[in-house]
C-alpha positions in Angstrom: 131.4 134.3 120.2 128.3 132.3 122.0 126.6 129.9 120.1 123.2 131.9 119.3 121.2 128.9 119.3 122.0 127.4 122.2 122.0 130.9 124.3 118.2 131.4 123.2 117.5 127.7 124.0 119.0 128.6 127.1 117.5 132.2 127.8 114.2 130.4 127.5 114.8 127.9 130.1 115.5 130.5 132.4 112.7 132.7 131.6 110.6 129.4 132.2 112.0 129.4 136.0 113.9 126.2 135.5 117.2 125.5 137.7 119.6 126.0 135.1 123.3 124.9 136.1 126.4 125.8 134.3 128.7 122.6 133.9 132.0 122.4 132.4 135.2 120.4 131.7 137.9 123.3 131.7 141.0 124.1 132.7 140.4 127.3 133.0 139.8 129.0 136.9 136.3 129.5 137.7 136.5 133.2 137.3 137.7 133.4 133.9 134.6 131.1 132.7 132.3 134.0 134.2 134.0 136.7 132.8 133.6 135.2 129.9 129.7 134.5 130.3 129.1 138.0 131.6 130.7 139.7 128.4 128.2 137.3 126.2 125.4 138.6 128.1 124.9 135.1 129.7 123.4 135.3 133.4 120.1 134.0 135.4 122.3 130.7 136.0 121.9 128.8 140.0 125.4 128.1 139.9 128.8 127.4 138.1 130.7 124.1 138.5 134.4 124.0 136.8 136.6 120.7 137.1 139.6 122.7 137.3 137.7 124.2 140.6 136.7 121.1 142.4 139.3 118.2 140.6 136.2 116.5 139.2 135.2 115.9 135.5 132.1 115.0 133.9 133.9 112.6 131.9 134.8 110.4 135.1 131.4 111.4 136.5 132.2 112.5 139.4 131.0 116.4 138.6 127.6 115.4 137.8 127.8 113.4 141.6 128.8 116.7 142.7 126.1 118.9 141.5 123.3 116.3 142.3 124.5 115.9 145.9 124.8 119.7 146.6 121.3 120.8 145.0 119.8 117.7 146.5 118.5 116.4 142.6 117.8 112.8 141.8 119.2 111.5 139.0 115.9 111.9 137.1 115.3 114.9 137.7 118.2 116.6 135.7 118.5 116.9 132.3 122.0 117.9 130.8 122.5 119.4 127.4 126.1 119.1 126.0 128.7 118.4 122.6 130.7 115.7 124.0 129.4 111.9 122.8 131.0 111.1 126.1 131.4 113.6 128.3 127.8 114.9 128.0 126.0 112.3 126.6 127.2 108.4 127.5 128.6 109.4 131.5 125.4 111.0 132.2 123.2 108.5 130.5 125.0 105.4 132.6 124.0 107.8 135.6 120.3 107.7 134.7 120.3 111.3 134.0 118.6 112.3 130.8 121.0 113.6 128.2 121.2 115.2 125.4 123.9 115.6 122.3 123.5 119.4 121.1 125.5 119.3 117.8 126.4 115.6 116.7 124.7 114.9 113.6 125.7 112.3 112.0 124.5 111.0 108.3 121.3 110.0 108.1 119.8 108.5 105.2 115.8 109.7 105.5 117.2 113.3 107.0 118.5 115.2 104.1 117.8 118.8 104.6 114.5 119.9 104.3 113.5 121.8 100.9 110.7 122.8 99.2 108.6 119.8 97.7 104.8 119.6 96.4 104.4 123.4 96.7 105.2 124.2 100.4 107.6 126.8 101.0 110.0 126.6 104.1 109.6 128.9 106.8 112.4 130.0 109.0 109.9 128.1 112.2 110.2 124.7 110.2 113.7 125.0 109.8 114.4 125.5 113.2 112.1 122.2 114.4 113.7 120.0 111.6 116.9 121.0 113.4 115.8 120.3 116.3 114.2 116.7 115.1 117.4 115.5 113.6 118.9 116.3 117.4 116.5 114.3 118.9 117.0 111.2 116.4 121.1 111.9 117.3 119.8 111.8 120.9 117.8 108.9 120.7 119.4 106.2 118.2 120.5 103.2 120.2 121.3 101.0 117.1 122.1 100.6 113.7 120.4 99.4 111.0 118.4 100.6 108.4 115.1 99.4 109.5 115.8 100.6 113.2 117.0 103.9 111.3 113.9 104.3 109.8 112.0 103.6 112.8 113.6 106.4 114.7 113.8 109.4 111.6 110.7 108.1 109.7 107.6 106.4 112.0 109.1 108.3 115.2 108.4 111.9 113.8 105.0 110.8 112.1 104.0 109.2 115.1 105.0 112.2 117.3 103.5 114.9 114.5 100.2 112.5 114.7 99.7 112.6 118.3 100.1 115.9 119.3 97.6 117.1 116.7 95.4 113.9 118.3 96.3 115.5 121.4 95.4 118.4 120.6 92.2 117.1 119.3 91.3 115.8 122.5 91.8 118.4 124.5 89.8 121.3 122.0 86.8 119.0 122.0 86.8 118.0 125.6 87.0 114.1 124.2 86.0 111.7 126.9 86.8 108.3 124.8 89.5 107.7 121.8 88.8 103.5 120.5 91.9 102.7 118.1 91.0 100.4 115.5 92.9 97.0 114.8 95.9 96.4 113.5 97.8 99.6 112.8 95.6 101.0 115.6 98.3 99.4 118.3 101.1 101.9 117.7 99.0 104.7 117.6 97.6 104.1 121.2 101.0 103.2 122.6 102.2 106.5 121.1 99.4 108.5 122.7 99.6 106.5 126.3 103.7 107.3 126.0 103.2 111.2 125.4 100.3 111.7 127.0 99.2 108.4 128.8 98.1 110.5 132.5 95.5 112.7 130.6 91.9 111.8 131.1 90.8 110.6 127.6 89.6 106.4 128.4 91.7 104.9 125.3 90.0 101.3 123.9 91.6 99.3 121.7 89.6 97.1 119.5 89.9 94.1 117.0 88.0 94.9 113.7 88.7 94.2 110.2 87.1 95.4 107.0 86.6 91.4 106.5 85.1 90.4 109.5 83.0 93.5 109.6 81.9 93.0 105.7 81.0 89.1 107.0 79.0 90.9 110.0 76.8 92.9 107.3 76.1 90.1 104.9 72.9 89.5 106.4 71.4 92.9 106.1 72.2 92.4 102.3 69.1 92.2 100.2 70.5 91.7 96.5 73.3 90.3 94.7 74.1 93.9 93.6 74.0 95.0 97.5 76.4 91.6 98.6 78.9 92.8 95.8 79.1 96.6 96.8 79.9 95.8 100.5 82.2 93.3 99.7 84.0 95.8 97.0 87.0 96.7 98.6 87.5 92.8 99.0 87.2 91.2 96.1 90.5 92.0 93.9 91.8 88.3 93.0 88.5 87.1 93.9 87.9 85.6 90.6 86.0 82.4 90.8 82.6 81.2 92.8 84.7 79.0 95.1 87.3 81.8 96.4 84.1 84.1 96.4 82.4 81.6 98.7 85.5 81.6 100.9 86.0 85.4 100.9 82.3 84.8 103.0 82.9 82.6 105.5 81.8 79.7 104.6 84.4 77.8 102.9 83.6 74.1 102.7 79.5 74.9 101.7 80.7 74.8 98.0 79.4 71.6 96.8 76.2 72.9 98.6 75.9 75.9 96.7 77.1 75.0 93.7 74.5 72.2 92.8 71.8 74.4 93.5 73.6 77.3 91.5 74.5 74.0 88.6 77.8 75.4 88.2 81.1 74.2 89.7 83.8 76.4 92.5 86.2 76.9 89.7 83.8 78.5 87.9 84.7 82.2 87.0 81.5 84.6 88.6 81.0 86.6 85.3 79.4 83.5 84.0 77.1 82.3 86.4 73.6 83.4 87.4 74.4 86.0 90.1 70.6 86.2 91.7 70.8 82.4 91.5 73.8 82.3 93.5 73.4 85.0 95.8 69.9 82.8 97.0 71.9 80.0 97.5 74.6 81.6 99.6 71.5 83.2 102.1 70.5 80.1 102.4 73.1 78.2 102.9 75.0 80.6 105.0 72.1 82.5 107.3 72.8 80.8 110.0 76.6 81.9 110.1 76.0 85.1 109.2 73.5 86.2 111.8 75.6 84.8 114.4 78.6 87.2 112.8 76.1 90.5 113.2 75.0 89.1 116.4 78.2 88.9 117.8 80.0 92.0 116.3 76.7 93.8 118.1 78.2 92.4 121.6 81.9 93.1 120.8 81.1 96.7 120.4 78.6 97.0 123.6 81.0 94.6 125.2 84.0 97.3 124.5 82.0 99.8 125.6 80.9 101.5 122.8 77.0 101.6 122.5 75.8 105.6 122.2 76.7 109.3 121.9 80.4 110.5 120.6 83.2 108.0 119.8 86.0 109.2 118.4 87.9 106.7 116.3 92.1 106.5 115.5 93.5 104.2 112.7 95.8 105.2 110.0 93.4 106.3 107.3 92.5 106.8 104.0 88.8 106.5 103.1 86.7 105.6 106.1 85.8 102.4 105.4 85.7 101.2 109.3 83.9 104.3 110.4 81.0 103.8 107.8 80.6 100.3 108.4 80.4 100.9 112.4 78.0 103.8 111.7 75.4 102.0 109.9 76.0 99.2 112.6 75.5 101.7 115.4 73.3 104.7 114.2 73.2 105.9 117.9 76.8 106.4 117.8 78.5 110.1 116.0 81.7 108.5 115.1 84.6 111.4 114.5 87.3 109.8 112.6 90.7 110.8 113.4 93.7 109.9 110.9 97.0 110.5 109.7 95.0 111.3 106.1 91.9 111.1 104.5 91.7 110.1 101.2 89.0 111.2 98.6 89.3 107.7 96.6 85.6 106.7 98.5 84.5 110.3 98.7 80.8 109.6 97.7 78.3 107.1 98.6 78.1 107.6 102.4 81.6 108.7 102.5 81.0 112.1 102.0 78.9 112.8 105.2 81.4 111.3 107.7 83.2 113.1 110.1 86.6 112.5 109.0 89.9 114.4 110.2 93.2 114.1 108.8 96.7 115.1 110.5 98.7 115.1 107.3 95.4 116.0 105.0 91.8 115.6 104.7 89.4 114.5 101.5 89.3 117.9 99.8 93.2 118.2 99.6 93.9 114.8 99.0 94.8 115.2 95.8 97.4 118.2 96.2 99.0 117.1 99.5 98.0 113.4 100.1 99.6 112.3 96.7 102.5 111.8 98.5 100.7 108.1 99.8 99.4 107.5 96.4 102.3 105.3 95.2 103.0 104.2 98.7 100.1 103.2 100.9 101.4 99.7 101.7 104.8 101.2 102.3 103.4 103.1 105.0 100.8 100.6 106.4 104.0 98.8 106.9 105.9 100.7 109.3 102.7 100.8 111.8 101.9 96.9 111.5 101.4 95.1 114.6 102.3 91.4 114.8 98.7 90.5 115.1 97.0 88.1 112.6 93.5 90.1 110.8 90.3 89.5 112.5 88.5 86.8 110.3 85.0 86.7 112.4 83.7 86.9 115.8 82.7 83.7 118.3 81.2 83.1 121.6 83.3 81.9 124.7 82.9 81.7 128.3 80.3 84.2 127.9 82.2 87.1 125.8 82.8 87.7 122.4 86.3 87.3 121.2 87.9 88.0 117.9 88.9 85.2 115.9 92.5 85.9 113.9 94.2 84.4 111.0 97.4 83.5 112.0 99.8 86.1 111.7 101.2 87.7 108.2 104.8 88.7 108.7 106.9 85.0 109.2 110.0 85.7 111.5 112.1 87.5 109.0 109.9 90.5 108.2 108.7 90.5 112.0 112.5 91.3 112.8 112.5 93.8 110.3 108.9 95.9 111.8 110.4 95.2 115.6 113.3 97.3 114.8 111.4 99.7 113.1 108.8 100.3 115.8 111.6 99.8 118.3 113.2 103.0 116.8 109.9 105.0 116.8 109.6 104.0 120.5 113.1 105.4 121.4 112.6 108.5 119.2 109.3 109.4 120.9 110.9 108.7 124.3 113.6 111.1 123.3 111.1 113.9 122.0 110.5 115.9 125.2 112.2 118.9 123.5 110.4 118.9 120.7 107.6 121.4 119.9 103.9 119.9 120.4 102.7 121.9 117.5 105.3 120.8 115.2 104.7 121.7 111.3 103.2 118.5 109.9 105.7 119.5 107.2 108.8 118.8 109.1 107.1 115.2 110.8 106.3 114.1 106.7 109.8 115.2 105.7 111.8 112.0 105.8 109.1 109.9 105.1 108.8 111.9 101.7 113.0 110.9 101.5 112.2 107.5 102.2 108.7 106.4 100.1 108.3 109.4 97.6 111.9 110.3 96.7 113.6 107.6 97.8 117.0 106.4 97.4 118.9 103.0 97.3 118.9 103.1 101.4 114.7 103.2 101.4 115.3 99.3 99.7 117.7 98.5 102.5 114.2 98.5 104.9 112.0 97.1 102.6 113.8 93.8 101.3 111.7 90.9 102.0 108.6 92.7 102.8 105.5 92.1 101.4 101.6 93.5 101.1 98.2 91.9 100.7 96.7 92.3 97.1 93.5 91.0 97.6 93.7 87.8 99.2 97.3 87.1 98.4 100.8 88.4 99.4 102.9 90.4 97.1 106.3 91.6 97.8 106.8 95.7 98.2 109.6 95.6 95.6 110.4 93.2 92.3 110.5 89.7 92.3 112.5 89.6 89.1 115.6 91.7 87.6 114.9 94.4 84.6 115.9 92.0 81.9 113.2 89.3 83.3 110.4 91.9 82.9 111.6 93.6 79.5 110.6 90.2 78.2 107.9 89.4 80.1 105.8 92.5 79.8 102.7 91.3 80.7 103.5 90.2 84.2 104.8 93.3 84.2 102.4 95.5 83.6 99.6 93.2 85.6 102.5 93.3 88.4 103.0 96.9 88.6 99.4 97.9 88.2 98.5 95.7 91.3 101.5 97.2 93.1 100.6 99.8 95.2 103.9 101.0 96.1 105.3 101.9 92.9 107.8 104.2 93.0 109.9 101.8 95.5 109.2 99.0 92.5 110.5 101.2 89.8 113.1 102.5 92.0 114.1 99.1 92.8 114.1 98.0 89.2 116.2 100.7 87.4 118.3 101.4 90.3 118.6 104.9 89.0 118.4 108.7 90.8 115.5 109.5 88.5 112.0 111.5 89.6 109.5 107.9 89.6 107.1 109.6 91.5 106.6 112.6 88.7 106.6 110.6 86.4 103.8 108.3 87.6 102.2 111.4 88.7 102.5 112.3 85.0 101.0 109.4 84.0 98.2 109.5 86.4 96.9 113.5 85.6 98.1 113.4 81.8 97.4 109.7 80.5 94.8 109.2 82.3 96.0 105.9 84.5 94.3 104.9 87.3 95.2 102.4 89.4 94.0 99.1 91.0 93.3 100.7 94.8 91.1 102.9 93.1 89.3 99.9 90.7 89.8 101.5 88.2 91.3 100.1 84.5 94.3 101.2 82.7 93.8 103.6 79.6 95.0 102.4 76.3 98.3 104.7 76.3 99.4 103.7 80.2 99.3 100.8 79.4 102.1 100.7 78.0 103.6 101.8 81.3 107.0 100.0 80.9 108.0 101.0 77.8 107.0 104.6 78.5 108.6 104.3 82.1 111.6 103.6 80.3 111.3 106.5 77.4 111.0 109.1 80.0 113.6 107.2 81.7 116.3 108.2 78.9 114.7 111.5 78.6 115.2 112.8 82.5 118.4 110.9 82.9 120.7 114.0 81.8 118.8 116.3 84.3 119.2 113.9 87.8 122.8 113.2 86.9 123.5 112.3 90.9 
């Protein structure tokens, strides 16, 4: 009986006109193979090599030699397809011919078999690709570990899923220039110049941070009230006039602007004379902040982007990038392209950009992109780059270059996103099988195992980890064990609320198979929470989160017994 899968796999490549060669370790005399093909309705084939026929084996390599000499094929320009980890998979890859394992699937901790979640029912097509996805990860994983695992069946899917619909993008709307945006930005592009890098899109890559961009703008501020909305999405921990001051630019003006203000650094802002203070900062800081516009002005003309359509890639959420650069370039239609769009900014400006997400856009964000609500960091994490954020722009040798902090990751966590991105990058270069219009569905799939169902495994990748809150670091997952933070419940609550990967933190703290992410759904829609990203306070009832986490901890445990 013919495996039906591989037969129609098969059937299509010859219906495609590809050379298709029959290859085969067997005992068995050449003619009993084909009476066996032709009774399974198996023809179209260029030709039939047999070791029992010629005394050579794929296994010693010598039948691959044989069937590349006779056809006159260099080694990279066959591809073989077979069950045998060494026979059709090792020999051929030491030979430089691109291989394939049809078959060998081996445990993986982010590929658990796709199932129905958040409402989407799975089609027959979706099964099919996922099948085909968890072959390519078989095909492609050169190493073992968890963060290299969840390089290759977490970001590499994403990042393939992302940039075919980019792709795809590009090509519908005759796209002449795609800039990716700093600092997630990086793997994005080398994922697009790796699957499609011969195409004729010009692909820019620039530095930018909302920090250095909100530093550009301060000088087109004309109020307090103005400074303190475009510095919003900035300003958690920013609690005193001398971290304020800093947040600016213009650390070490503090005496300067505090005399004439008559109030000292440590000085909390909700007891100063905001007008007071915003006049001082002008003054003081005019000079340094018109050299920022100035200079972010050249950047962008210097990168060529001055005029007419620019579509922009970055990993999402609300926009905040694209609106800056449009009011700093009104001649410019910036078309934001992302792996989701989130409807946290959706008003004030935000509403009117042209935003586009792969996974969802604004108006579904709440139905499908819940699945990043509890996880953004954990996500930003598997696309970070190496590089420090851009903290302003200067002037030298006649060009404008971006100035960086030095980078966040120390050498620990740095290991830890190398093997991840290094696991992507053999996954995508693995992925020539795979269907360009994929179901976003199936790409999403283990990243929903990993960050929104996770188990103990998802901890494995993010030990040691950490996010910026603010201004500071925080780590992904608890600092402290369950007993530390039943009796310290305010550094628990203030802890978790600031976290924005919170099911990992709860997972990580209660250690138990239970559904985190309904029930901090739960207490999102029902109770009314809202969290820090969206700067928004606790209600009364959430917060008591702990206690109630561990309530409906008790009451759900008899239901996820495994």
């Amino acid at each position: 009986v013919p495996n039906h899968e591989v037969v129609e796999k098969y059937n299509e490549m010859v219906t495609q006109g590809r050379s298709v060669f029959l290859i085969s370790d067997m005992y068995l005399p050449k003619a009993a193979i084909q009476s066996i093909l032709n009774k399974c309705g198996i023809g179209g084939y260029k030709k039939l090599y047999v070791s029992s026929e010629y005394r050579k084996t794929k296994r010693s390599g010598k039948l691959f030699d044989l069937v590349l000499k006779e056809n006159a094929i260099s080694n990279n320009r066959l591809t073989h397809i077979g069950d045998n980890p060494v026979s059709d998979w090792f020999v051929p890859k030491e030979k430089s011919i691109a291989s394939f394992l049809y078959g060998k699937r081996r445990s993986y901790t982010f590929l658990r078999p796709i199932r129905q979640r958040l409402a989407v029912s799975v089609t027959p097509k979706m099964k099919k690709e996922f099948d085909a996805l968890q072959i390519t990860c078989g095909n492609s994983m050169r190493e073992y570990s968890a963060a290299y695992e969840a390089g290759n069946t977490v970001l590499g899917p994403m990042l393939y899923g992302f940039t075919c619909w980019l792709h795809k993008r590009v090509v519908d709307h005759n796209v002449q220039k795609l800039v990716f945006l700093s600092r997630e930005g990086r793997i994005l592009k080398e994922s697009y110049e790796l699957l499609y890098g011969d195409e004729s899109a010009t692909l820019i890559y620039i530095n930018v941070s909302r920090l250095a961009l909100c530093r550009a703008r301060i000088i087109e501020t004309s109020s307090w009230q103005e400074l303190l909305d475009l510095m919003a999405s900035l300003l958690k921990n920013i609690d005193t006039v001398g971290e304020f001051i800093d947040l600016l630019g213009i650390k070490g003006r503090e005496r300067e602007i505090c005399t004439f203000v008559g109030c000292s650094a440590n000085q909390d802002l909700t007891d100063i004379d905001c007008n007071k203070l915003y006049r001082a900062i002008m003054d003081t800081g005019r000079e340094y902040f018109l050299l920022q516009n100035r200079c972010f002005r050249d950047y962008l003309k210097q990168s060529g982007i001055e005029e007419g359509e620019v579509y922009l890639v970055d990993i999402g959420w609300s926009g905040t990038m694209q609106l800056m650069l449009t009011k700093f370039l009104p001649s410019c239609h910036f078309v934001g392209n992302y792996v989701a769009v989130s409807s946290f900014n959706n008003k004030e400006g935000y509403e009117t950009l042209d935003r586009h997400g792969y996974w969802c856009d604004a108006a579904n964000w709440e139905t499908k992109g819940k699945i990043f609500r509890f996880s953004i960091s954990a996500v930003e994490e598997l696309f970070m780059s190496d590089e420090g954020t851009v903290l302003e722009y200067a002037q030298e040798g006649g060009k404008v270059i971006p100035v960086k902090e030095a980078r966040e990751l120390d050498d620990s966590a740095l290991q830890i996103i190398s093997k991840i991105q290094r696991g992507a990058a053999d996954f995508l270069n693995a992925s020539e099988w795979l269907p360009s219009d994929i179901d976003p569905y199936v790409c999403m799939w283990p990243f929903l195992n990993m960050a929104v169902y996770p188990t103990m495994g998802s901890l494995k990748v993010f030990k040691g980890l950490t996010f910026v809150n603010g201004i500071h670091k925080a780590s992904i997952l608890p600092e402290h064990g369950l007993p530390y933070y039943m009796t310290h419940p305010k550094e628990t609550k203030k802890e978790l609320e600031e976290n924005v990967n919170k099911v990992l933190w709860l997972k990580a703290l209660f250690k138990l198979p239970l559904p985190y992410f309904t029930l901090l759904c739960m207490m999102t829609d029902k109770l009314g929470m809202k969290s820090k990203y969206q700067k928004e306070n606790f209600s009364k009832e959430a917060a008591q989160i702990l206690p109630y986490a561990l309530e409906q901890t008790l009451h759900y445990l008899h239901r996820f017994p495994s």
